[in-house]
N, C-alpha and C positions, 0 to 999 in steps of 0.2 A: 504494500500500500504506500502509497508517495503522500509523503508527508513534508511540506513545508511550514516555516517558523517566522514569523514578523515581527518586528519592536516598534511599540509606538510608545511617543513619549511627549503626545499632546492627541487633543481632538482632530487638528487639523490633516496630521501622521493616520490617525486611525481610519478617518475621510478617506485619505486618496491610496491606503493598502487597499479596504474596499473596494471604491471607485476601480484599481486596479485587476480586483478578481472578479467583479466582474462584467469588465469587458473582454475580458478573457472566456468568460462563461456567454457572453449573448451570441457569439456564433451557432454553437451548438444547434442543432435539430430536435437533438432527443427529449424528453424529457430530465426535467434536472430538478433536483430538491437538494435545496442547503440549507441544513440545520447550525443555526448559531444558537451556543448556551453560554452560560456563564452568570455569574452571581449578580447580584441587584446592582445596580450605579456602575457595571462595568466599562459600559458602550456599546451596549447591542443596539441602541436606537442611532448613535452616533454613526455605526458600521453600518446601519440599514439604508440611513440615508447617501451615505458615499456609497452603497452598492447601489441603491437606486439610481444614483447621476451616472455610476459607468453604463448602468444599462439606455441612458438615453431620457428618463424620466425626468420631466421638467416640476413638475407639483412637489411640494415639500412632503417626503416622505415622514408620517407622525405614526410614533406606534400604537398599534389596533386594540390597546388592550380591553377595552368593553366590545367593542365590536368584533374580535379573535379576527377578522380576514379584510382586507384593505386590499384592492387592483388598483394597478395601474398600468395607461400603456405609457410608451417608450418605445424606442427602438427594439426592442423585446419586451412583450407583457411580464408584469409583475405579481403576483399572486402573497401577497406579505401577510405571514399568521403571527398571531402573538396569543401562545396556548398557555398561560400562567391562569388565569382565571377556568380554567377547564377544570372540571373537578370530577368528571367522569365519561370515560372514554366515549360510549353512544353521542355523548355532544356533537363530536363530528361528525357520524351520520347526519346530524339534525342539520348540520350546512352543507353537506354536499360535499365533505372534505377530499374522497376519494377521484370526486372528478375531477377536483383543483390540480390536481397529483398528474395527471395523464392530458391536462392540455397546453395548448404549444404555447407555456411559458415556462418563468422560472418562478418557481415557488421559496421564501425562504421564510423559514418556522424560528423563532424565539421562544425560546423553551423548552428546545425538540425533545428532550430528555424524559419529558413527563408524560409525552404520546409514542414513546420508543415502539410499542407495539404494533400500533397504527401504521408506521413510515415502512416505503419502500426497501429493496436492498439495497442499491446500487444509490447514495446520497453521498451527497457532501457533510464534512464534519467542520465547523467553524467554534473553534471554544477561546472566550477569552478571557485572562486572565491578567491580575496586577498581580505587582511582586513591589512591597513597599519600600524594601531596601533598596530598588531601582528609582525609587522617586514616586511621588505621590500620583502624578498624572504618566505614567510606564501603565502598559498593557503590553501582553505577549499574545498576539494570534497565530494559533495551529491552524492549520488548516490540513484536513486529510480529506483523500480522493478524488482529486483533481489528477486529472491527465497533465504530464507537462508543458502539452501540445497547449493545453488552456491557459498555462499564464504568460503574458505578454510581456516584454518587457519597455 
């Protein structure tokens, strides 16, 4: 599994890693799901919106959290979940979760951790974390399952 490693060491860093994967990801054909997790006040909303502008998305990407799913198009449709208030799996049936999954965009979950049963096999792993002894505004982004074909430089 091809596993790459980021440092960001402000919001603006965390912006354009994002931004960076994925323009790397809107070529793609296939279906694609990227699961971003990580703890509370990390940057998953900060990462959502720089992957939002690589894809082309001009609307300010805000996270969905009452709403769990937010579209947008772009140069690539966006399909953006935020599954923290989910509190039992059938929820997603109750929005149509699995079609979200199989149409020609890209989906990315906030949370993914909590629906692991739910998600397809073949995703993306985005998890991010601080490390305080790197400084207070440091994040480290993994990213696993990306082809290397996908990232650009």
């Amino acid at each position: 599994m091809n596993i790459k490693i980021f440092e960001s060491f402000s919001d603006k860093e965390t912006f354009d890693i994002a931004f960076k994967i994925a323009t790397g990801l809107k070529e793609r054909t296939d279906a694609t799901v990227v699961c971003l997790d990580g703890d509370l006040g990390v940057g998953k909303t900060v990462f959502a919106k720089g992957f939002g502008a690589g894809l082309g998305i001009k609307k300010d990407i805000v996270s969905p959290t009452f709403n769990i799913v937010k579209s947008y198009e772009g140069e690539k449709r966006l399909h953006h979940f935020d599954v923290y208030r989910i509190t039992d799996i059938s929820e997603l049936d109750e929005i149509g979760f699995e079609e979200f999954l199989y149409d020609d965009a890209i989906v990315l979950i906030e949370w993914s951790k909590l629906i692991e049963e739910a998600l397809p096999e073949n995703i993306i792993k985005i998890v991010i974390s601080k490390n305080l002894e790197k400084g207070f505004d440091y994040r480290k982004i993994t990213v696993e399952g990306m082809k290397d074909e996908d990232f650009r430089d």
